[in-house]
N, C-alpha and C positions, 0 to 999 in steps of 0.2 A: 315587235317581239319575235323571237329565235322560231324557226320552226321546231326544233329540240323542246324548249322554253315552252309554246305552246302546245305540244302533245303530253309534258309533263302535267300541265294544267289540266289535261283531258284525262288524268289516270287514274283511278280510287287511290286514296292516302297510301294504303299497305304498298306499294309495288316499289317506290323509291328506297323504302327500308328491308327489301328483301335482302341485299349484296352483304350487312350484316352477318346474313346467316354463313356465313363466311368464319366468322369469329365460334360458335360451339360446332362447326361441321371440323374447323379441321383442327382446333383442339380434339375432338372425338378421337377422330381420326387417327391423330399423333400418339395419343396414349393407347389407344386399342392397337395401334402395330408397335408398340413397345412393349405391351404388358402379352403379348403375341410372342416375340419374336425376342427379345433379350433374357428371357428365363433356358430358351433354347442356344443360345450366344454361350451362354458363360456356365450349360451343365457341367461341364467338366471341373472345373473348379469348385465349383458349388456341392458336385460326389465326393471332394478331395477335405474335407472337412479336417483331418487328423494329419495331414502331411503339413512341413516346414514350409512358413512364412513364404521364403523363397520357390519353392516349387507351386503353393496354390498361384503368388505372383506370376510364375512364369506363364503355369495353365490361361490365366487370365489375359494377360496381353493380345491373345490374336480375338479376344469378346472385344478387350476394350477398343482397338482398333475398327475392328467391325460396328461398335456401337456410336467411334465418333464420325465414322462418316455416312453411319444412318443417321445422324443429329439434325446434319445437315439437309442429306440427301431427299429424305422423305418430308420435309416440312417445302423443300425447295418443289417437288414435285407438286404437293398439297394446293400451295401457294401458287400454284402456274396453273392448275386445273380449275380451284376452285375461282379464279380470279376473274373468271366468266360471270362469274355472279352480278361483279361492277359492270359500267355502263352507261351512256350518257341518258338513259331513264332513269338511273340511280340518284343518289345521295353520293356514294362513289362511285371514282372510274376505277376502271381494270388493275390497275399498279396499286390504288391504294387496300383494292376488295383483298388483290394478292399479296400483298404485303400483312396485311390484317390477318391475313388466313395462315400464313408461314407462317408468323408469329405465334397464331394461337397455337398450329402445330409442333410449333418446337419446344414450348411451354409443354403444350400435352405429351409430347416424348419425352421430353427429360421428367418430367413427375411419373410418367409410366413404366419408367426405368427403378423406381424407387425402392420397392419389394424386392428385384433381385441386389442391388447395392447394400440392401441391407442386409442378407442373407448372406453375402460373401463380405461384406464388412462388419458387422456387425451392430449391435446399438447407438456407439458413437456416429453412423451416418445420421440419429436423429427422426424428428420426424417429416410428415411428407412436405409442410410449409419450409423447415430448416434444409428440407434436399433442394427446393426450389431454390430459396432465398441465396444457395451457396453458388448455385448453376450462374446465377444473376449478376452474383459479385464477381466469380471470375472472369464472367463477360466484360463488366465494368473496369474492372481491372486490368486484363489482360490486352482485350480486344475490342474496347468502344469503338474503335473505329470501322470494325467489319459492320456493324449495326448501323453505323450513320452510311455507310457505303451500300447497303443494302436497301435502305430505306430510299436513298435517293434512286438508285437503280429502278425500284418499282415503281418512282413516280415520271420515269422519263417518259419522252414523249415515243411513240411509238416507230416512228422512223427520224431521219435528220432531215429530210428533205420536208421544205414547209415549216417545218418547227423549227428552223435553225438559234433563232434568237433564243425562245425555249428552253431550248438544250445547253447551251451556252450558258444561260445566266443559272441553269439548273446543276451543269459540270461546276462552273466559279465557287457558287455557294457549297454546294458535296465538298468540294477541295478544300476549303477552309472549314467546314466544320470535323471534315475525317481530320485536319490536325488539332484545331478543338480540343475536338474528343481526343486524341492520343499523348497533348499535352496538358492534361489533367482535366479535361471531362467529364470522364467517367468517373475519375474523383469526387467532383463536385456532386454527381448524377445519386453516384453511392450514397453521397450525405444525406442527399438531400430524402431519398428514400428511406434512410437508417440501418441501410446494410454495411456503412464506414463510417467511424467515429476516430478521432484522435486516439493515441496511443495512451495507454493508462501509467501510470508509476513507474510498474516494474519493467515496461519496456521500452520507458523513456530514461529511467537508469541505465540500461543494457547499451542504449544505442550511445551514451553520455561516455559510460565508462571506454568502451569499443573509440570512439572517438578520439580521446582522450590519451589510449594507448599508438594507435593509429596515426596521430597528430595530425586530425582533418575537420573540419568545421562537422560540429553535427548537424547533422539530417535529421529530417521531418518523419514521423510516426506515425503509421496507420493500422487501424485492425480491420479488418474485416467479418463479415458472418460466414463461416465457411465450415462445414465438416471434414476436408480434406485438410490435414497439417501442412500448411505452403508460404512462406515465402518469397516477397520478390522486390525488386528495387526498380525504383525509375527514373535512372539516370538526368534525364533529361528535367524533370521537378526536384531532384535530390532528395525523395523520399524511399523511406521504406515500408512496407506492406507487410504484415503478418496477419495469417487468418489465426481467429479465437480459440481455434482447436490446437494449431501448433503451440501456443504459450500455452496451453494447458498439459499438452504433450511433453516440453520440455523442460528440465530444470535450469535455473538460473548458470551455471556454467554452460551448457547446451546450449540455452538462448545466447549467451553473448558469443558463443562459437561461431552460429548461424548468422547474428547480425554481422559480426567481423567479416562473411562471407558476402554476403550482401553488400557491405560498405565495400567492398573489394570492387564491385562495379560502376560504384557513384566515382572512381579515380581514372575511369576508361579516359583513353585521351579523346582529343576531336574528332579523330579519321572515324574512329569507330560511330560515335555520336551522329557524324552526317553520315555514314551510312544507315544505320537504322532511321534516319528521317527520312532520308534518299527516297527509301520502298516505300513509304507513304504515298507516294505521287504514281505508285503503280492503280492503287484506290483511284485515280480517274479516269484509267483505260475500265476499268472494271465499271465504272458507273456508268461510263458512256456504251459499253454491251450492249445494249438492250437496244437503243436506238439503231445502233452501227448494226445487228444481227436486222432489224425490221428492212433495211435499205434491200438485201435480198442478195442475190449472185454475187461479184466477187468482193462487193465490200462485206458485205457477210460472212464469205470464208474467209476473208485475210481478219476481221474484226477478231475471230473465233479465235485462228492460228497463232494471231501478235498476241494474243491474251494466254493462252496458256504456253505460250515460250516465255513471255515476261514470269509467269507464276512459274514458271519450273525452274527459272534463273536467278529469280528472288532467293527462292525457296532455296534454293542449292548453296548462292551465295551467303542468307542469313545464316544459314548451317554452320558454313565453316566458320565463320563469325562469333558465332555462339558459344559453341565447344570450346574455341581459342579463350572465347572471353570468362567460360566458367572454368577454366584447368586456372587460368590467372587468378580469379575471386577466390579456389581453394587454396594457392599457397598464400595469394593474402589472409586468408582465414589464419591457416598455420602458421602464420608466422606472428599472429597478433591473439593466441588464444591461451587460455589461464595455464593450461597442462596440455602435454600431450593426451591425443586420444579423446579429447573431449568431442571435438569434430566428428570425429569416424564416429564415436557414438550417438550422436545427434543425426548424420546421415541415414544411418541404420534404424533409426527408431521412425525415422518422420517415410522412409521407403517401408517399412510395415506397416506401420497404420494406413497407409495408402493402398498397398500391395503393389509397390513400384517393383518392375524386378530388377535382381541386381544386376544382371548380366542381360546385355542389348546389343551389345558388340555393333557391325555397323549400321543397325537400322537406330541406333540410339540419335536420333535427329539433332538433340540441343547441346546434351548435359555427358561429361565421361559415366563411364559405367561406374556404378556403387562398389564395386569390388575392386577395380582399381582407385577410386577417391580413397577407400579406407586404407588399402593400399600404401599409397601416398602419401598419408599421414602418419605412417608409423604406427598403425592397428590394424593388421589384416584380418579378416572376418574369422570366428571360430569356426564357422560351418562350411564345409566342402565350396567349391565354386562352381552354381551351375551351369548348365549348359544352355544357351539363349532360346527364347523363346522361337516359337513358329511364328513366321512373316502373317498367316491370317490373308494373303493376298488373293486366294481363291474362295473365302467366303466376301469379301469387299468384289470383287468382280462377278461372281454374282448377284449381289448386292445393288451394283450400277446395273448391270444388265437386266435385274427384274425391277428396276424404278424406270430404263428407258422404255421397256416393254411396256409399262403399264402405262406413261407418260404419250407415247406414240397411240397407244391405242386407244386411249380415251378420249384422243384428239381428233383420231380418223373417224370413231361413231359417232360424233358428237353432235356432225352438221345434220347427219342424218333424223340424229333421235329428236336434235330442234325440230327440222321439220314434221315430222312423226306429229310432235307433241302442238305445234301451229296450226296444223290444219284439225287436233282435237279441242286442243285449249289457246287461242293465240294470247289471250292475257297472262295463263300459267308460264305459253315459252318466252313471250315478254319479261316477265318481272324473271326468271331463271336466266339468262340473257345480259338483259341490265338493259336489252333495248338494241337490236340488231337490226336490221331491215327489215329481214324476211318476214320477223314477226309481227312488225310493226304492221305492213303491207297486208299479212293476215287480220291482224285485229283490226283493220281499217274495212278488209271486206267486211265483217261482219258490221261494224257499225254502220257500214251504209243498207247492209240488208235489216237491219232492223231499226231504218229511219233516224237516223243518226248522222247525218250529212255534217253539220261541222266539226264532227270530231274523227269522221273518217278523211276528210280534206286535210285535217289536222297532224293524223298520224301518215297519211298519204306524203304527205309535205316534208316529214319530220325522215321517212326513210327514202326519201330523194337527197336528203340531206346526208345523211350516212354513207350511202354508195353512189349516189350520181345517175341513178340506172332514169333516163326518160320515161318508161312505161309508168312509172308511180304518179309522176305529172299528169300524166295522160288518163290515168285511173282518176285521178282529181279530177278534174274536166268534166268524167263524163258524170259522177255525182254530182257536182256543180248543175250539170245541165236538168240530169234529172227533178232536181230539188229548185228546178226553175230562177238559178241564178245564173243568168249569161255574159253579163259583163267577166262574173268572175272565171266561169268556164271558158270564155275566150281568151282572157290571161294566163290560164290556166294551161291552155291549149298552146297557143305562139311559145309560152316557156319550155313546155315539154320539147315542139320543134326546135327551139337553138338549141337547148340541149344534147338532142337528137346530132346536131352537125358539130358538137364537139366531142363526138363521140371517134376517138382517133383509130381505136382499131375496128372501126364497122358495128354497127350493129346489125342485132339479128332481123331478118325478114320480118318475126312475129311482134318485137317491136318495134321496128317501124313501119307496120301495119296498125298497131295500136297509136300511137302519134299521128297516123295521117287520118285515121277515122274518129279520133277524136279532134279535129280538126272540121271534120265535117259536121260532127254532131255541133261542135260549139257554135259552126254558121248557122246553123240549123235551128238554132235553141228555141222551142216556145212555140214553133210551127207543128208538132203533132207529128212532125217523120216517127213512123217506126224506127226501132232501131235494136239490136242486141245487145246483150248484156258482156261487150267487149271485155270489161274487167273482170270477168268471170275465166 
């Protein structure tokens, strides 16, 4: 048996299912800094009640910015802090307690984002189950694969060194399921939960007729649950996605404008096709982080550096990519739609019910601006043309800087407040932990002070096993001897010495001075020497 193995053996039931509390701590969490901190995001618009479509939009844009990369940002930090919980005294380890924790925290921020969405949306955002269930689907949809690439990330191994094979067959697997996923996984994912169903009658007419006029094999149908009117094509399965609010939003001319648009991107040629596969295969520098940041010095800083030059290149790249490829999907629109003008007004309806604004000018990452599509189609808008929204980049750089603050500093108190809490409670810093040395090494004293001999050898053993440090052997030893077992405290003892000489940067005078006097105690054993209480 493990020494891990058998100090788990040695612990009351409740401590391996502490790491759990991972899952309602940082759901808690996520929604108490949404329901915090997004009502204050998006005042401005939310005072603007009576002003045009277009101006609450505009207002809006530097909240919503702000709030998608608190989406992220604080479930990410959540997840890194509470991940301590896991542990090999756990049920889980560290990557999956964190992974469990961000999860529940991004769940709880996006549901705690609810009240103000619907205050600046209105009742069509639905309720709090249909705000979630829409968050879920555009995941599904959009971006299965940042989910399977994040899941793997938190299960890697903590460095590469040692783990290689590990890591490896853990990078192989991420890689084929991040395409998986992006080649209709989350599809299947959706069904299978019943946030994606087949497309109904009227929007399997739509996509037929469109087809039909287009001269292109029809495409596949999907709806989605979504309160946001959106959607999207996926070239790559030849389907098309509509969430159940956009058909409800638009009329039958509308819809097949919007489908003609969509179909406009299932006729991309190949170049475009392998590149959007291309960036997939950036998902494995991404997964392998986590390991490559544990190695330390300069594979840590170049792991960092190659990572965000790929994500800023990707990113750059897909961009222009994008743009090119929806200016192309609108004149295909145009050029395959019942009437003029039906377009332009179907763009106009589905950017207000969203509050998209119309005007983005160069921060608009994907899509042309709505004022120039309507534009372009031969309906320019009736109402003035705004003026672009505020970038929002000084409440997001706040934003990073108070999740590093907080991220660093709960990191720097942490060791302290373990031990704080080890030498009050060493079972509390245990099961809080998931099972670290130090603690283990504390609740080992205790069990040997109150007669407890094989469960403090037990735990003695178990956080030798964790850090390597000799003096925990040595501690073993000299209970062993106490408790008048000497064969085992002379095994005890010789282990702690080789130990002691693969100790490559030296050990300290104190232990090894604890190694050589338990050494003596174990020659000693059962002869009646006096002796101190060493492991004290």
């Amino acid at each position: 048996m493990s020494p891990l193995v058998a100090a788990r053996a040695a612990l009351p039931a409740w401590v391996p299912f502490v790491a759990f509390l991972a899952l309602p701590l940082g759901f808690a969490f996520g929604w108490g800094t949404a329901r915090l901190l997004t009502p204050l995001a998006y005042r401005r618009v939310l005072a603007a009640r009576d002003a045009h479509w277009t101006e609450r939009a505009r207002l809006a844009w530097p909240a919503r910015k702000w709030t998608g990369l608190a989406l992220f940002a604080v479930p990410a930090v959540l997840g890194a802090l509470l991940a301590h919980l896991g542990g090999p005294m756990s049920l889980l380890g560290r990557g999956a307690a964190g992974l469990l924790a961000g999860s529940a925290a991004l769940a709880g921020f996006a549901l705690g984002t609810w009240p103000a969405a619907r205050r600046m949306l209105g009742p069509d955002v639905g309720s709090r189950r249909r705000y979630l269930e829409s968050s879920v689907s555009l995941l599904l949809v959009r971006a299965p694969h940042l989910a399977v690439a994040a899941a793997v990330a938190a299960l890697m191994p903590p460095r590469l060194s040692g783990h290689a094979i590990e890591a490896a067959a853990l990078l192989s697997v991420g890689t084929v399921l991040v395409f998986v996923a992006a080649f209709g996984g989350g599809l299947r994912t959706g069904r299978f939960v019943g946030l994606l169903r087949d497309g109904n009658a009227r929007l399997r007419e739509a996509v037929a007729a469109v087809a039909a006029r287009a001269g292109v094999a029809v495409p596949a149908s999907v709806i989605m649950a979504c309160h946001v009117p959106v959607a999207f094509a996926i070239p790559l399965r030849r389907i098309l996605v509509f969430s159940d609010s956009a058909l409800a939003l638009l009329d039958d001319a509308e819809l097949e404008s919007v489908v003609a648009h969509e179909t406009g991107h299932l006729t991309e040629n190949r170049s475009v096709t392998l590149q959007r596969v291309s960036g997939l295969f950036f998902f494995t520098l991404v997964m392998a982080g986590p390991s490559l940041a544990g190695e330390g010095g300069r594979t840590a800083f170049f792991a960092v550096l190659f990572t965000l030059l790929a994500l800023v290149a990707v990113g750059a790249f897909s961009r222009r990519t994008a743009v090119a490829m929806e200016r192309r999907a609108d004149d295909h629109a145009a050029a395959h739609a019942e009437a003029p003008g039906v377009y332009a007004r179907a763009l106009e309806k589905l950017h207000e019910a969203a509050l998209a604004p119309a005007v983005l000018g160069k921060r608009n990452a994907t899509h042309p601006d709505l004022w120039d599509r309507m534009a372009a189609d031969g309906s320019p808008p009736s109402w003035p043309k705004p003026a672009p929204p505020a970038g929002g980049g000084a409440g997001r750089f706040a934003l990073g800087a108070a999740c590093a603050i907080v991220f660093v500093a709960a990191e720097a108190e942490l060791p302290g407040a373990v031990a704080v809490l080890a030498r009050r409670s060493p079972l509390a810093a245990l099961a809080v932990t998931g099972g670290e040395a130090w603690p283990l090494s504390e609740l080992a004293r205790a069990r040997a002070a109150g007669r407890r001999p094989a469960e403090a050898v037990a735990f003695y053993r178990a956080a030798f096993a964790l850090d390597g440090r000799p003096e925990h052997l040595a501690n073993a030893a000299f209970v062993e001897s106490h408790a008048g077992r000497c064969s085992e405290a002379k095994a005890l003892a010789d282990e702690a010495a080789r130990a002691l000489a693969r100790v490559r940067a030296g050990p300290d005078s104190w232990e090894a001075h604890l190694v050589t006097r338990a050494r003596i105690v174990a020659d000693h054993c059962g002869r009646g020497i006096p002796e101190t209480r060493e492991e004290d």
